[in-house]
SETI-270418 format. One record per residue (C-alpha): residue number from 1; residue in one letter; x negated, y negated, z. Coordinates in nm, 4 decimals, always signed. Layout:
SETI-270418
{fitor NUM,'a',{X,Y,Z}}
...
END
This chain:
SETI-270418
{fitor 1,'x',{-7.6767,+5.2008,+25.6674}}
{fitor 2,'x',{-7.8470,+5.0552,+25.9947}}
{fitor 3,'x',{-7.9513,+4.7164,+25.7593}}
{fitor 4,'x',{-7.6321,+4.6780,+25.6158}}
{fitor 5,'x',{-7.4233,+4.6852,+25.9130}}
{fitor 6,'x',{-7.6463,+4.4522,+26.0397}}
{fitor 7,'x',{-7.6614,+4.2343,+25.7293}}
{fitor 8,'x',{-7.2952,+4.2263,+25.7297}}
{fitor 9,'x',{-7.2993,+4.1012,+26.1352}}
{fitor 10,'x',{-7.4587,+3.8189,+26.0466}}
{fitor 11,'x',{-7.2821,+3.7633,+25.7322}}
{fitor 12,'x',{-6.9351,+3.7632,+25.9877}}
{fitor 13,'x',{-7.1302,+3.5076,+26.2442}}
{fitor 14,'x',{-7.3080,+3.3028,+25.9759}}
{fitor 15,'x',{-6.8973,+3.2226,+25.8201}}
{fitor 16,'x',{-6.7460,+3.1936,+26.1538}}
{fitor 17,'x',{-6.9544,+2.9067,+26.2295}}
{fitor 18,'x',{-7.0190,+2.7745,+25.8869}}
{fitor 19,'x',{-6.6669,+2.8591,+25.7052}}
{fitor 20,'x',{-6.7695,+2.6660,+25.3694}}
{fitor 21,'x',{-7.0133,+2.9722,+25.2977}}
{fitor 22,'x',{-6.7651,+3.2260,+25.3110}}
{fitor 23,'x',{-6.5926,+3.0503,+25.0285}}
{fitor 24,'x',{-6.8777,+3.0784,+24.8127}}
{fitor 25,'x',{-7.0423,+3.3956,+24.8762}}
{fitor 26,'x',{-6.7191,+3.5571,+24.6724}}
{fitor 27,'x',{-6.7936,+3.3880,+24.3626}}
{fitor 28,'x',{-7.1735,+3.5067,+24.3877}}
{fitor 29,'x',{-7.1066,+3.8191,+24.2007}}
{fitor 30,'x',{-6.8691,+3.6447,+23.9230}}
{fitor 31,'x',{-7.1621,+3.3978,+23.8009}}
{fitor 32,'x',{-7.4023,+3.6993,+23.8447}}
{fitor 33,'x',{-7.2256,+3.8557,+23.6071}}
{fitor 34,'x',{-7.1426,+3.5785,+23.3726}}
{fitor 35,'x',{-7.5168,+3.4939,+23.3709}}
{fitor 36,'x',{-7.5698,+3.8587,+23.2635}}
{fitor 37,'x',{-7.3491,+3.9005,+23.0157}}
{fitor 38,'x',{-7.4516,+3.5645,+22.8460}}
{fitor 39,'x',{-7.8492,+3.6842,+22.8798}}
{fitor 40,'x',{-7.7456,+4.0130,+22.6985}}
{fitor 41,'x',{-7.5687,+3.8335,+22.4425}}
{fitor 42,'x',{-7.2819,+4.0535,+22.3936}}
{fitor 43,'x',{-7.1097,+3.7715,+22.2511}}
{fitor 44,'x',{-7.2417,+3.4753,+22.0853}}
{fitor 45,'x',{-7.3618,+3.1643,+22.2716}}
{fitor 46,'x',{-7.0936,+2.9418,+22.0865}}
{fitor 47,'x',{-6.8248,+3.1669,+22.2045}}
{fitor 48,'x',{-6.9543,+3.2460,+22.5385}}
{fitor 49,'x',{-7.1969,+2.9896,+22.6988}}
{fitor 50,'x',{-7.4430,+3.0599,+22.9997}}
{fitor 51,'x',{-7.3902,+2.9226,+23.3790}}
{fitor 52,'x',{-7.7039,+2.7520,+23.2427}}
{fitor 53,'x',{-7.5244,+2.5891,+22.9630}}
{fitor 54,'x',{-7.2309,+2.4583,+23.2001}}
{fitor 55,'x',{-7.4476,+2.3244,+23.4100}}
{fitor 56,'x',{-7.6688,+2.0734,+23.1913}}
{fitor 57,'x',{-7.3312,+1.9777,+22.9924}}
{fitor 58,'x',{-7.2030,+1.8399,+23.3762}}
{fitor 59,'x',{-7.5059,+1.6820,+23.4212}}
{fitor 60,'x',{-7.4976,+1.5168,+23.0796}}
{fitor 61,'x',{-7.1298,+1.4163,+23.1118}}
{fitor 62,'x',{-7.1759,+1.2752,+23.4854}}
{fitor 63,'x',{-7.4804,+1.0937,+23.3552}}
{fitor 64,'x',{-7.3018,+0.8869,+23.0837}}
{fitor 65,'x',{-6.9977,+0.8175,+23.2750}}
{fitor 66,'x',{-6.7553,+1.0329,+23.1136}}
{fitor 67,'x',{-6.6439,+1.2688,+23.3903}}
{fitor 68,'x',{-6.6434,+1.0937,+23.6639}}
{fitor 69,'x',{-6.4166,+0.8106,+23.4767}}
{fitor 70,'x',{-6.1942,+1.1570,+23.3453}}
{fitor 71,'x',{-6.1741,+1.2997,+23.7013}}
{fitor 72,'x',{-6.0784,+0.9624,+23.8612}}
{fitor 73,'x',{-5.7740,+0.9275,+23.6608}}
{fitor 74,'x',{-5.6515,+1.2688,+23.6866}}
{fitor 75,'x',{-5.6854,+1.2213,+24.0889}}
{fitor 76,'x',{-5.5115,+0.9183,+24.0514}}
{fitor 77,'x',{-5.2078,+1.0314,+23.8665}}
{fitor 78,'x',{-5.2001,+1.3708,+24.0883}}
{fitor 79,'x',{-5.1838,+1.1157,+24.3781}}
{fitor 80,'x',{-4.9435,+0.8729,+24.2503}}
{fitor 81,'x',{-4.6936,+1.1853,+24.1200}}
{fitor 82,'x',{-4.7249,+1.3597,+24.4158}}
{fitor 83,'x',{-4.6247,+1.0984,+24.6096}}
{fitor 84,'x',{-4.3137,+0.9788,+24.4886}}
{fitor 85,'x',{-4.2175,+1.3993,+24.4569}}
{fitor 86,'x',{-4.2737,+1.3814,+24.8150}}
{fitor 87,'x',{-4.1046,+1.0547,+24.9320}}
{fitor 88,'x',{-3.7666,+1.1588,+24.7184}}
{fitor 89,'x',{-3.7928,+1.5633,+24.7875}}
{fitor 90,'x',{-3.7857,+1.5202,+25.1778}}
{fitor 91,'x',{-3.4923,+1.3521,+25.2119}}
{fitor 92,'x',{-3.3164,+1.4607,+24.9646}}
{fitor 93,'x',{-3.3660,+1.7941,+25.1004}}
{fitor 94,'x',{-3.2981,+1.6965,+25.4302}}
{fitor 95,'x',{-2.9120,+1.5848,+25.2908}}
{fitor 96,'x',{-2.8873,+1.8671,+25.1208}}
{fitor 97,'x',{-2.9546,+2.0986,+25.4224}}
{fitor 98,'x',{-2.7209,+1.9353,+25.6993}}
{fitor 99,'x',{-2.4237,+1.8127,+25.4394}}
{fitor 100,'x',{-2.1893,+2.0738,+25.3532}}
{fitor 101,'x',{-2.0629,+1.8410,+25.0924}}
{fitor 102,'x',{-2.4197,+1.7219,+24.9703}}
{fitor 103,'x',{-2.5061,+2.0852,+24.9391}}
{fitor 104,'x',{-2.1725,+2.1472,+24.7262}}
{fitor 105,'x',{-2.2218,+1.8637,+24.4985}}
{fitor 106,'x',{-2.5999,+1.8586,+24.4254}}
{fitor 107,'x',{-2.7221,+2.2313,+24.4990}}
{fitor 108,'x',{-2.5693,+2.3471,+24.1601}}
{fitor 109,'x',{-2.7372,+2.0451,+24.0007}}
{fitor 110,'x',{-3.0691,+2.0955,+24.1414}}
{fitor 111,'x',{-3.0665,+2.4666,+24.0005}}
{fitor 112,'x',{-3.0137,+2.3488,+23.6932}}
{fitor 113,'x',{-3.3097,+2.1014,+23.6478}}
{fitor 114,'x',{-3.4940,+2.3380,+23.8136}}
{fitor 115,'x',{-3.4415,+2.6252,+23.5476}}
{fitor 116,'x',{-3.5602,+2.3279,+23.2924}}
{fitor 117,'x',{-3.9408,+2.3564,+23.2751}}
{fitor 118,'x',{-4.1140,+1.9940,+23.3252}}
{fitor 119,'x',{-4.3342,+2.0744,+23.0424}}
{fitor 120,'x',{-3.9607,+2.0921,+22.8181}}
{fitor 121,'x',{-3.9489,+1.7481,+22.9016}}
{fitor 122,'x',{-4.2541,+1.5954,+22.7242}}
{fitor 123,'x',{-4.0702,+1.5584,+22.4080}}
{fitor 124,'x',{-3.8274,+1.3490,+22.4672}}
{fitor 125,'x',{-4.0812,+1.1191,+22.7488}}
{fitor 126,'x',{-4.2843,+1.0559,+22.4619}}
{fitor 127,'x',{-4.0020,+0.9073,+22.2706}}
{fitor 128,'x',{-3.8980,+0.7472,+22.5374}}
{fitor 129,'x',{-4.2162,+0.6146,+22.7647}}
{fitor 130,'x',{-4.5241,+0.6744,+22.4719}}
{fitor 131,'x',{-4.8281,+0.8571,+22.5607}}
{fitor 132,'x',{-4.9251,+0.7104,+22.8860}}
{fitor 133,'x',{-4.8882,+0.7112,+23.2604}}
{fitor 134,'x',{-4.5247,+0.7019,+23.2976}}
{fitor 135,'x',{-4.4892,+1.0452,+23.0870}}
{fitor 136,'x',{-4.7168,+1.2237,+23.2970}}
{fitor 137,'x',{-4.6061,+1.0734,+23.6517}}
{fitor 138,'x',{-4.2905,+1.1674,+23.5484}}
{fitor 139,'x',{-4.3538,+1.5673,+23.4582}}
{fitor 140,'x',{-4.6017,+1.5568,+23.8223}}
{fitor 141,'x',{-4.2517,+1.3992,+24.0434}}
{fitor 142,'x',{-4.0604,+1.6518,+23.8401}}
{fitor 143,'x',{-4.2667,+1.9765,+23.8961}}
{fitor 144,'x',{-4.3403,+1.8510,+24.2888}}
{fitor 145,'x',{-4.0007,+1.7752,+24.3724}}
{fitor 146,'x',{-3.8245,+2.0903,+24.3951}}
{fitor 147,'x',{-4.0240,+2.3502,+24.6207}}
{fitor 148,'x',{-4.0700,+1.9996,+24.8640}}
{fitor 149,'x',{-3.6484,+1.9949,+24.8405}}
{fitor 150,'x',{-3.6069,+2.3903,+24.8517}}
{fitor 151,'x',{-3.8236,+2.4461,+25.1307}}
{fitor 152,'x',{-3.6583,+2.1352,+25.3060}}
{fitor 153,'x',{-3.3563,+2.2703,+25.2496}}
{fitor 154,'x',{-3.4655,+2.6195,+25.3766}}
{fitor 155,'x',{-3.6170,+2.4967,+25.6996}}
{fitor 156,'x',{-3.3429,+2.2939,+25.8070}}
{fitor 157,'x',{-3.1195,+2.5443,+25.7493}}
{fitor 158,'x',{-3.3417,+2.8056,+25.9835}}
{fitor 159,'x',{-3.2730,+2.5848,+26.3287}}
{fitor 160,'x',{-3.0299,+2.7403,+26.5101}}
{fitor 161,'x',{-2.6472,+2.5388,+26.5387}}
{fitor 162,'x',{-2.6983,+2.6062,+26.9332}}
{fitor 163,'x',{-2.9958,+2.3533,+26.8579}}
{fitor 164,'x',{-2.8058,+2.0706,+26.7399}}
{fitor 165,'x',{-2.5227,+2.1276,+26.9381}}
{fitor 166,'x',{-2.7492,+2.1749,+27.2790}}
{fitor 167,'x',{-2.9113,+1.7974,+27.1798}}
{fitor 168,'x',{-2.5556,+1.6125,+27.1383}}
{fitor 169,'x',{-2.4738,+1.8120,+27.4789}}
{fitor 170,'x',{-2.7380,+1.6019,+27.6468}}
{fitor 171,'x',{-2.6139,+1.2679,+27.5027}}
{fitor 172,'x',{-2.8556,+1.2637,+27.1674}}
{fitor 173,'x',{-2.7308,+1.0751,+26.8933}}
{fitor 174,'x',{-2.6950,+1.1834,+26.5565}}
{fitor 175,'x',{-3.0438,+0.9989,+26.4336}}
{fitor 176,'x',{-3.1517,+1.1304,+26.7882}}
{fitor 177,'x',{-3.1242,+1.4770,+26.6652}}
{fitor 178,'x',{-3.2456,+1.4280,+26.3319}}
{fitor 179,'x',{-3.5933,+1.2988,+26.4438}}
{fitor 180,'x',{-3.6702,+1.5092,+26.7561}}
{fitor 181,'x',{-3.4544,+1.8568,+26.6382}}
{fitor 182,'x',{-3.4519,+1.8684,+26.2695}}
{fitor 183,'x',{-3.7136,+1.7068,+26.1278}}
{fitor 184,'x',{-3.9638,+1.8769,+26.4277}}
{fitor 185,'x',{-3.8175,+2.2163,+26.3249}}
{fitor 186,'x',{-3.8215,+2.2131,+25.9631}}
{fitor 187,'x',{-4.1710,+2.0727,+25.9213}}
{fitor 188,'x',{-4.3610,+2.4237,+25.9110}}
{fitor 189,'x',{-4.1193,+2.4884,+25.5889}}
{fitor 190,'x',{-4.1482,+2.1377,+25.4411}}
{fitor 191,'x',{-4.5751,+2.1732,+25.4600}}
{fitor 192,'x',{-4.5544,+2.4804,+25.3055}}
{fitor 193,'x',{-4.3197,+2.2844,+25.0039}}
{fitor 194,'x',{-4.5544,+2.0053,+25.0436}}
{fitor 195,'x',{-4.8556,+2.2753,+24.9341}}
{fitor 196,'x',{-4.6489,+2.4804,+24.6636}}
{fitor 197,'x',{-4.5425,+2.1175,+24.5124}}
{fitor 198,'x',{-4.8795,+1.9929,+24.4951}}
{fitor 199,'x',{-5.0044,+2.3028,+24.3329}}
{fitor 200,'x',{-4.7445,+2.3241,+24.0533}}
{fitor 201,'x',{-4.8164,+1.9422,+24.0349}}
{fitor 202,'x',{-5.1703,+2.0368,+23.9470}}
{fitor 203,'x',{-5.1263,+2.3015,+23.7073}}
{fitor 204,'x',{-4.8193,+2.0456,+23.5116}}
{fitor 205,'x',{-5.0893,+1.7444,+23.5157}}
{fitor 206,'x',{-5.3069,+1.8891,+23.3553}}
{fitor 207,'x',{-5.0986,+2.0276,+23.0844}}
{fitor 208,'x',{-4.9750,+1.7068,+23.0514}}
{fitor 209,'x',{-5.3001,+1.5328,+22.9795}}
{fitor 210,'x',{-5.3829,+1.8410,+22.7603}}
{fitor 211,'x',{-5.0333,+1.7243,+22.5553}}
{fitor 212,'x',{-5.0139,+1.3312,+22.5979}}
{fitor 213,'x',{-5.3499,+1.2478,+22.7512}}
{fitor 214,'x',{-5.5905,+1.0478,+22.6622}}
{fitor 215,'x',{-5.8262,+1.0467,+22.9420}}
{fitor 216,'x',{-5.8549,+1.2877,+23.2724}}
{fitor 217,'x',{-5.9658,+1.7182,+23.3108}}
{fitor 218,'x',{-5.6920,+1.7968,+23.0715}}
{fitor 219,'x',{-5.7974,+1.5592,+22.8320}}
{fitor 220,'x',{-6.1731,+1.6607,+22.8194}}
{fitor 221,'x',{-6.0848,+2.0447,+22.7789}}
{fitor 222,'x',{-5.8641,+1.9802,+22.4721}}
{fitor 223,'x',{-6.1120,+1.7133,+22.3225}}
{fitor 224,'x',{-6.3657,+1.9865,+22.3345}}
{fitor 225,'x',{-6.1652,+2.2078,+22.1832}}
{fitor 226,'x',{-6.0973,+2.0007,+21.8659}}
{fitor 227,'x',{-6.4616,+1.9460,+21.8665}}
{fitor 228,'x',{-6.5510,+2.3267,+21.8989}}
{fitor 229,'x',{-6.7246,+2.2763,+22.2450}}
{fitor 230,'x',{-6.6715,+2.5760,+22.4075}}
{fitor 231,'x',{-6.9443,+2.4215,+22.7514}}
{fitor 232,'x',{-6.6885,+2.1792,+22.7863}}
{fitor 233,'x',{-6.3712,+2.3919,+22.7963}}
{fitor 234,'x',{-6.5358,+2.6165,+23.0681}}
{fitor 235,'x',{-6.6363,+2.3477,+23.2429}}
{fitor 236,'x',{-6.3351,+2.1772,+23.2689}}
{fitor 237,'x',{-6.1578,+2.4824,+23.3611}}
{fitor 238,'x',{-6.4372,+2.5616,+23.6588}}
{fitor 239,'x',{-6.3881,+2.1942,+23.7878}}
{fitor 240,'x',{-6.0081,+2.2407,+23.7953}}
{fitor 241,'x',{-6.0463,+2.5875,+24.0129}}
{fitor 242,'x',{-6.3093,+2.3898,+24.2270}}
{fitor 243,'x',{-6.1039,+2.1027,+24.2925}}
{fitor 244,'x',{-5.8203,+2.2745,+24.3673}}
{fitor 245,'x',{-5.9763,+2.5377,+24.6031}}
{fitor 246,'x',{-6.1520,+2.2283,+24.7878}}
{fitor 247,'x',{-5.8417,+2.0581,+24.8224}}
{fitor 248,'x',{-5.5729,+2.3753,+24.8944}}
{fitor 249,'x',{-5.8277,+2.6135,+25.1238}}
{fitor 250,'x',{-5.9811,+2.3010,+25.3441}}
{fitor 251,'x',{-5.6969,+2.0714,+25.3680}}
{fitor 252,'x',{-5.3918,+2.2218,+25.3092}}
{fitor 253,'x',{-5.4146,+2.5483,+25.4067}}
{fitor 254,'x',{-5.5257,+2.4292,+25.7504}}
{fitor 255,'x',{-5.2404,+2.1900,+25.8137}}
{fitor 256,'x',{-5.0131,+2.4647,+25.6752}}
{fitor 257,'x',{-5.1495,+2.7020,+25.9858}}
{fitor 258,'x',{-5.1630,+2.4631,+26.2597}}
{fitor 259,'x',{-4.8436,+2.3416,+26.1873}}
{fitor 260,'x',{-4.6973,+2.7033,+26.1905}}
{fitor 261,'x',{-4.8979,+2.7670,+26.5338}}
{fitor 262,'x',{-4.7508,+2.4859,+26.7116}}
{fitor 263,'x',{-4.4411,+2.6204,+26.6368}}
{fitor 264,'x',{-4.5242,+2.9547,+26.7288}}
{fitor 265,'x',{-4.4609,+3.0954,+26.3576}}
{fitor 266,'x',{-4.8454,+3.2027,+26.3225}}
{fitor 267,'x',{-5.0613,+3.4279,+26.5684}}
{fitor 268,'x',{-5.3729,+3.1959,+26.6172}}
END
Protein backbone atom coordinates (compact mmCIF):
# COMPACT_ATOMS: atom_id res chain seq x y z
CA UNK A 1 0.00 0.00 0.00
CA UNK A 2 3.19 2.02 1.21
CA UNK A 3 4.58 1.75 -2.80
CA UNK A 4 1.52 2.71 -4.26
CA UNK A 5 0.79 5.73 -2.37
CA UNK A 6 4.06 6.63 -3.10
CA UNK A 7 3.94 5.69 -6.78
CA UNK A 8 0.88 7.68 -7.08
CA UNK A 9 2.86 10.98 -5.31
CA UNK A 10 5.02 11.08 -7.89
CA UNK A 11 2.62 10.26 -10.51
CA UNK A 12 0.60 13.77 -9.05
CA UNK A 13 4.19 15.79 -9.11
CA UNK A 14 5.54 14.19 -12.30
CA UNK A 15 1.84 15.79 -14.21
CA UNK A 16 1.87 18.93 -12.30
CA UNK A 17 5.04 19.86 -13.79
CA UNK A 18 4.89 17.99 -17.01
CA UNK A 19 0.92 18.22 -17.83
CA UNK A 20 1.36 16.51 -21.43
CA UNK A 21 1.94 13.10 -19.47
CA UNK A 22 -1.12 13.14 -17.66
CA UNK A 23 -2.89 13.15 -20.96
CA UNK A 24 -1.37 10.08 -22.00
CA UNK A 25 -1.01 7.91 -19.11
CA UNK A 26 -5.11 7.42 -19.48
CA UNK A 27 -4.92 5.91 -22.75
CA UNK A 28 -2.09 3.42 -21.45
CA UNK A 29 -4.57 0.87 -20.42
CA UNK A 30 -6.88 1.25 -23.72
CA UNK A 31 -3.86 0.23 -26.17
CA UNK A 32 -2.87 -2.39 -23.48
CA UNK A 33 -5.84 -3.84 -24.02
CA UNK A 34 -6.28 -3.45 -27.70
CA UNK A 35 -2.79 -4.99 -28.08
CA UNK A 36 -4.18 -7.94 -26.05
CA UNK A 37 -7.09 -8.61 -27.54
CA UNK A 38 -5.50 -8.46 -31.10
CA UNK A 39 -2.50 -10.99 -29.72
CA UNK A 40 -5.33 -13.40 -28.55
CA UNK A 41 -7.03 -13.17 -31.71
CA UNK A 42 -10.50 -13.15 -30.59
CA UNK A 43 -11.34 -11.65 -33.75
CA UNK A 44 -9.64 -11.84 -36.97
CA UNK A 45 -6.72 -9.58 -37.96
CA UNK A 46 -8.77 -8.17 -41.02
CA UNK A 47 -11.51 -7.19 -38.75
CA UNK A 48 -9.53 -6.11 -35.85
CA UNK A 49 -5.89 -4.97 -36.52
CA UNK A 50 -3.01 -4.69 -33.83
CA UNK A 51 -1.55 -1.19 -32.36
CA UNK A 52 1.29 -2.83 -34.32
CA UNK A 53 -0.58 -2.83 -37.52
CA UNK A 54 -1.69 0.99 -37.11
CA UNK A 55 1.42 1.93 -36.56
CA UNK A 56 3.51 0.67 -39.73
CA UNK A 57 0.32 1.68 -41.99
CA UNK A 58 1.16 5.62 -40.55
CA UNK A 59 4.51 5.15 -41.22
CA UNK A 60 3.87 3.85 -44.72
CA UNK A 61 1.28 6.55 -45.50
CA UNK A 62 3.57 9.51 -44.03
CA UNK A 63 6.40 8.02 -46.04
CA UNK A 64 4.74 8.31 -49.51
CA UNK A 65 3.13 11.55 -48.95
CA UNK A 66 -0.35 10.62 -48.59
CA UNK A 67 -1.24 11.75 -45.07
CA UNK A 68 0.44 14.49 -44.55
CA UNK A 69 -1.02 15.99 -48.06
CA UNK A 70 -4.75 14.45 -46.51
CA UNK A 71 -4.21 16.12 -43.09
CA UNK A 72 -3.11 19.49 -44.60
CA UNK A 73 -6.26 19.98 -46.39
CA UNK A 74 -8.56 18.96 -43.77
CA UNK A 75 -6.64 21.67 -41.42
CA UNK A 76 -7.04 23.98 -44.04
CA UNK A 77 -10.71 23.77 -44.64
CA UNK A 78 -11.33 23.44 -40.64
CA UNK A 79 -9.42 26.79 -40.62
CA UNK A 80 -10.94 28.54 -43.43
CA UNK A 81 -14.76 27.33 -42.15
CA UNK A 82 -14.13 28.16 -38.86
CA UNK A 83 -13.24 31.37 -39.58
CA UNK A 84 -15.83 32.88 -41.49
CA UNK A 85 -18.43 30.92 -38.64
CA UNK A 86 -16.60 33.06 -36.35
CA UNK A 87 -16.31 36.48 -38.11
CA UNK A 88 -20.34 36.32 -38.99
CA UNK A 89 -21.48 34.45 -35.50
CA UNK A 90 -19.97 37.28 -33.23
CA UNK A 91 -21.66 39.96 -34.45
CA UNK A 92 -24.46 38.69 -35.41
CA UNK A 93 -24.88 37.52 -31.99
CA UNK A 94 -23.89 40.57 -30.57
CA UNK A 95 -27.20 42.31 -32.59
CA UNK A 96 -29.14 39.81 -31.64
CA UNK A 97 -28.42 40.18 -27.87
CA UNK A 98 -28.75 44.11 -27.39
CA UNK A 99 -31.70 44.65 -30.24
CA UNK A 100 -35.03 43.92 -29.03
CA UNK A 101 -36.10 44.14 -32.58
CA UNK A 102 -33.06 42.09 -34.04
CA UNK A 103 -33.88 39.47 -31.49
CA UNK A 104 -37.71 39.51 -32.67
CA UNK A 105 -36.98 39.29 -36.26
CA UNK A 106 -34.03 36.83 -36.53
CA UNK A 107 -34.22 34.66 -33.19
CA UNK A 108 -37.18 32.63 -34.69
CA UNK A 109 -35.13 32.32 -37.88
CA UNK A 110 -32.03 31.20 -36.34
CA UNK A 111 -34.03 28.30 -34.53
CA UNK A 112 -35.11 27.20 -37.48
CA UNK A 113 -31.79 26.66 -39.42
CA UNK A 114 -30.58 25.50 -36.44
CA UNK A 115 -33.12 22.49 -36.11
CA UNK A 116 -31.85 21.79 -39.94
CA UNK A 117 -28.81 19.50 -39.58
CA UNK A 118 -25.72 20.86 -41.83
CA UNK A 119 -25.19 17.41 -42.96
CA UNK A 120 -29.22 17.83 -44.58
CA UNK A 121 -27.66 20.29 -46.59
CA UNK A 122 -25.11 18.33 -48.70
CA UNK A 123 -27.64 17.44 -51.20
CA UNK A 124 -28.65 20.24 -52.53
CA UNK A 125 -24.58 21.97 -52.19
CA UNK A 126 -23.64 19.36 -54.43
CA UNK A 127 -26.12 20.40 -57.00
CA UNK A 128 -25.41 23.56 -56.48
CA UNK A 129 -21.38 24.07 -55.74
CA UNK A 130 -20.06 20.20 -57.04
CA UNK A 131 -17.91 18.18 -54.88
CA UNK A 132 -15.34 20.59 -53.74
CA UNK A 133 -14.31 23.23 -51.27
CA UNK A 134 -17.21 25.45 -51.33
CA UNK A 135 -19.63 22.41 -50.21
CA UNK A 136 -17.67 21.62 -47.33
CA UNK A 137 -16.73 25.34 -46.16
CA UNK A 138 -20.14 25.83 -46.36
CA UNK A 139 -21.52 22.75 -43.95
CA UNK A 140 -18.08 23.87 -41.44
CA UNK A 141 -19.62 28.03 -41.37
CA UNK A 142 -22.97 26.35 -40.98
CA UNK A 143 -22.32 23.88 -38.05
CA UNK A 144 -19.79 26.73 -36.32
CA UNK A 145 -22.06 29.49 -36.55
CA UNK A 146 -24.72 28.88 -34.18
CA UNK A 147 -23.26 27.90 -30.61
CA UNK A 148 -20.60 31.13 -31.57
CA UNK A 149 -24.23 33.24 -32.04
CA UNK A 150 -26.11 31.41 -29.06
CA UNK A 151 -23.50 31.78 -26.64
CA UNK A 152 -23.04 35.48 -27.89
CA UNK A 153 -26.33 35.99 -27.47
CA UNK A 154 -26.34 34.36 -23.96
CA UNK A 155 -23.41 36.33 -22.62
CA UNK A 156 -24.54 39.58 -23.59
CA UNK A 157 -27.63 39.04 -22.27
CA UNK A 158 -25.95 37.99 -18.61
CA UNK A 159 -24.41 41.80 -18.00
CA UNK A 160 -26.44 43.44 -15.80
CA UNK A 161 -28.76 46.74 -17.37
CA UNK A 162 -27.19 48.69 -14.21
CA UNK A 163 -23.94 47.98 -16.39
CA UNK A 164 -24.84 49.74 -19.40
CA UNK A 165 -26.75 52.23 -17.85
CA UNK A 166 -23.80 53.01 -15.07
CA UNK A 167 -21.29 53.53 -18.43
CA UNK A 168 -23.70 56.14 -20.32
CA UNK A 169 -23.97 57.73 -16.62
CA UNK A 170 -20.30 58.56 -16.89
CA UNK A 171 -20.54 60.07 -20.41
CA UNK A 172 -19.68 56.62 -22.51
CA UNK A 173 -20.96 56.50 -25.82
CA UNK A 174 -22.90 53.90 -27.29
CA UNK A 175 -19.66 52.24 -29.24
CA UNK A 176 -18.01 53.28 -25.83
CA UNK A 177 -20.06 50.75 -24.09
CA UNK A 178 -20.03 48.19 -26.59
CA UNK A 179 -16.18 47.77 -26.57
CA UNK A 180 -15.25 48.28 -22.88
CA UNK A 181 -18.88 46.78 -21.23
CA UNK A 182 -20.27 44.32 -23.60
CA UNK A 183 -17.92 42.87 -25.57
CA UNK A 184 -15.41 42.59 -22.14
CA UNK A 185 -18.36 40.87 -20.40
CA UNK A 186 -19.61 38.49 -22.83
CA UNK A 187 -16.25 37.12 -23.91
CA UNK A 188 -16.08 34.15 -21.25
CA UNK A 189 -19.53 32.98 -23.07
CA UNK A 190 -18.42 33.75 -26.65
CA UNK A 191 -14.89 31.41 -25.97
CA UNK A 192 -16.84 28.86 -24.73
CA UNK A 193 -19.13 29.19 -28.35
CA UNK A 194 -15.89 29.70 -30.00
CA UNK A 195 -14.81 25.93 -28.52
CA UNK A 196 -18.34 24.16 -28.94
CA UNK A 197 -18.34 25.69 -32.71
CA UNK A 198 -15.06 24.45 -33.53
CA UNK A 199 -15.82 21.06 -32.22
CA UNK A 200 -19.10 20.50 -34.10
CA UNK A 201 -17.04 22.05 -37.01
CA UNK A 202 -14.74 19.09 -36.66
CA UNK A 203 -17.03 16.33 -36.31
CA UNK A 204 -19.30 18.06 -39.73
CA UNK A 205 -15.81 18.27 -41.75
CA UNK A 206 -15.12 15.29 -41.60
CA UNK A 207 -18.40 13.87 -42.52
CA UNK A 208 -18.29 16.04 -45.20
CA UNK A 209 -15.11 14.78 -46.75
CA UNK A 210 -16.42 11.25 -45.87
CA UNK A 211 -19.64 12.39 -48.34
CA UNK A 212 -18.09 14.89 -50.99
CA UNK A 213 -14.37 14.55 -50.36
CA UNK A 214 -11.86 13.77 -52.28
CA UNK A 215 -8.86 14.36 -50.26
CA UNK A 216 -8.40 15.07 -46.25
CA UNK A 217 -9.04 12.41 -42.72
CA UNK A 218 -12.52 11.88 -43.92
CA UNK A 219 -11.54 11.03 -47.21
CA UNK A 220 -8.82 8.41 -46.28
CA UNK A 221 -11.24 6.54 -43.76
CA UNK A 222 -13.94 6.06 -46.43
CA UNK A 223 -11.32 5.20 -49.24
CA UNK A 224 -10.22 2.46 -46.96
CA UNK A 225 -13.34 1.34 -46.46
CA UNK A 226 -14.23 0.74 -50.16
CA UNK A 227 -10.93 -0.90 -50.31
CA UNK A 228 -11.57 -3.21 -47.21
CA UNK A 229 -8.67 -1.59 -45.16
CA UNK A 230 -9.73 -1.86 -41.89
CA UNK A 231 -5.57 -0.23 -40.56
CA UNK A 232 -6.65 2.66 -42.30
CA UNK A 233 -10.14 3.27 -40.87
CA UNK A 234 -8.67 2.96 -37.28
CA UNK A 235 -6.12 5.02 -38.04
CA UNK A 236 -7.89 7.71 -39.34
CA UNK A 237 -10.27 7.61 -36.58
CA UNK A 238 -7.16 7.65 -33.82
CA UNK A 239 -5.65 10.73 -35.72
CA UNK A 240 -9.02 12.55 -35.58
CA UNK A 241 -9.30 11.90 -31.53
CA UNK A 242 -5.52 12.97 -31.40
CA UNK A 243 -5.88 16.03 -33.23
CA UNK A 244 -8.69 17.11 -31.65
CA UNK A 245 -7.58 16.40 -28.02
CA UNK A 246 -4.20 18.34 -28.97
CA UNK A 247 -6.02 21.13 -30.21
CA UNK A 248 -9.30 21.33 -27.56
CA UNK A 249 -7.27 20.19 -24.09
CA UNK A 250 -3.94 22.50 -24.84
CA UNK A 251 -5.34 25.40 -26.58
CA UNK A 252 -8.73 25.83 -26.06
CA UNK A 253 -9.49 24.59 -22.97
CA UNK A 254 -6.84 26.89 -21.49
CA UNK A 255 -8.07 30.10 -23.04
CA UNK A 256 -11.58 28.93 -22.07
CA UNK A 257 -10.26 28.96 -18.15
CA UNK A 258 -8.22 31.96 -18.09
CA UNK A 259 -10.69 33.84 -19.69
CA UNK A 260 -13.35 32.69 -17.08
CA UNK A 261 -10.68 33.53 -14.19
CA UNK A 262 -10.17 36.99 -15.19
CA UNK A 263 -13.59 37.42 -14.90
CA UNK A 264 -13.89 35.78 -11.75
CA UNK A 265 -16.31 32.93 -13.22
CA UNK A 266 -13.62 30.08 -12.39
CA UNK A 267 -11.81 29.33 -8.94
CA UNK A 268 -8.08 29.24 -10.12
Amino acid sequence: MTILFKSWHHYLRLTQRFPSVGSIVPFIPVVALWWLVTALELFPRVFLPGPGDVLRSFGSLVYKGILPDYLQDSMVRLAVGAFCGIALGIPLGILIGMSRHAHTALWPVLLFFQAIGDIAWLPILVIWFGYGLVSMTFVIVYTVIFPVVLNTVLGVRSIPIAMHRAALSLGASRWQVLWEVVLPGALPNIVTGLRNGLGYGWRALIAAEIIVGTSGIGFLMFDARRAGSTVEILLGMIILGILWYIVDSWILAPIERATGQRWGLVSK
